[in-house]
N, C-alpha and C positions, 0 to 999 in steps of 0.2 A: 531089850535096850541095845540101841546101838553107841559107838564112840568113831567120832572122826578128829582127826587133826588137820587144820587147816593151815597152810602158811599165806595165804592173798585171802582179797577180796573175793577174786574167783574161785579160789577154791571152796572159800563158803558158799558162793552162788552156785556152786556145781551140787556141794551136799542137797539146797534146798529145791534143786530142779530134782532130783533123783527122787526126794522125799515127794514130788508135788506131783509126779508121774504116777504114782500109784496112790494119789488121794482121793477117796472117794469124794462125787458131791456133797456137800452138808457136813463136812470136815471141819473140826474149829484145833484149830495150831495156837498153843498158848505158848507165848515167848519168852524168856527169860535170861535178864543179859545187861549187863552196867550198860553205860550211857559209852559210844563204841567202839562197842564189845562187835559188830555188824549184824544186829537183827534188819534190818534194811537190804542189807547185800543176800540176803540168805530170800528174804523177800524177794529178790529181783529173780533170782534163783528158781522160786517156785513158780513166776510170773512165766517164764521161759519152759521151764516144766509144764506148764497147762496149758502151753504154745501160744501164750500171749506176745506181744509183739509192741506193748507200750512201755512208756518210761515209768519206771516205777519211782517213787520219791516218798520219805518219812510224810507220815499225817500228823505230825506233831502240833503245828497251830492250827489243822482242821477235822482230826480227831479221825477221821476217816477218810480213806480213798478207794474208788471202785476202779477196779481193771476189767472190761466185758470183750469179753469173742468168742470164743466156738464153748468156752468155761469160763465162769465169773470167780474171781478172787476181790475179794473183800480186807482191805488192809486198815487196820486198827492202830492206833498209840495212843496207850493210855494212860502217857507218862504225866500229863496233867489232871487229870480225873483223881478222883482219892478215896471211890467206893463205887462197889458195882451196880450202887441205884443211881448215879448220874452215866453208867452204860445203859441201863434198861432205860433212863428217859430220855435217849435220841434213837429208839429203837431196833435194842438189840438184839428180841426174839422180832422183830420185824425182818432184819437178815438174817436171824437163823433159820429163816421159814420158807427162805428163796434156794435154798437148795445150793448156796457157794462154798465156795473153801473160804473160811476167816481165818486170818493170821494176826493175832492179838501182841502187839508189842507193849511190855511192861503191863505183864498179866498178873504180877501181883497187886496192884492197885486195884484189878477187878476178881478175885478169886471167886468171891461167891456168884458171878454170876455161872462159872462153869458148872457141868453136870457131872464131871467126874470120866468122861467117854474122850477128854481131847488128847490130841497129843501135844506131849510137851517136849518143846527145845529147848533148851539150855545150852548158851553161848559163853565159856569162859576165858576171857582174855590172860593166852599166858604170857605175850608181853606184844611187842610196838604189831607183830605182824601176826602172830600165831594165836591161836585158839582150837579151845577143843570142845566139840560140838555134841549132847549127848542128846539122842532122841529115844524117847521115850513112848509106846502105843500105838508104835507102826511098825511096819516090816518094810526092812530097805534091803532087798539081796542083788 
């Protein structure tokens, strides 16, 4: 387990580019984090990490956003969803079957769809700026 303390936005997007450097393909990132707390900015983070070069933005009212170039990240929010069988019926093992990195935002809503193999982040807002960041099922040195 790791712990980071973040004081910005960037600093969060820095944790998640470092985490997203050493993510294998077929990685699924389960997020965890009040409403924001910056699972989004930590997202933009890892989008930069896989040397992606788009804009990243919450899928909040479209459930899903693909990021594609040299690595595919696959961004989830499942903050409207309220069971992991409305994740499996817009085809969840359909993208776990593409070989990307999924970053699940508000993974408790979907628990059972995991296998018990992702990693998980946990974003705790300690107040207006800072947060402390715990990753969990990866190695970040």
């Amino acid at each position: 387990m790791a712990e980071f303390i973040s004081h910005s936005q960037l600093e969060t997007e820095e944790v998640g580019r470092k985490l997203a450097e050493k993510l294998p393909g077929g990685s699924v990132v389960a997020m965890y984090g009040d409403l924001g707390a910056g699972k989004t900015a930590f997202v933009r983070g890892m989008a930069k990490g896989m040397g992606l070069s788009c804009r990243v933005s919450s899928p909040t009212f479209t459930i899903v956003n693909e990021y594609l170039g040299e690595r595919e990240l696959i961004h989830f929010d499942m903050y409207r969803l309220s069971s992991a069988d409305e994740l499996f019926d817009i085809g969840w093992e359909d993208y776990l079957s593409r070989g990307a990195v999924c970053a699940v935002e508000w993974s408790e809503n979907v628990q059972d769809a995991f296998f018990g193999d992702e990693v998980v982040v946990r974003i705790e807002k300690l107040n207006d700026t800072d947060r402390k960041i715990t990753i969990e099922g990866a190695e970040l040195c």
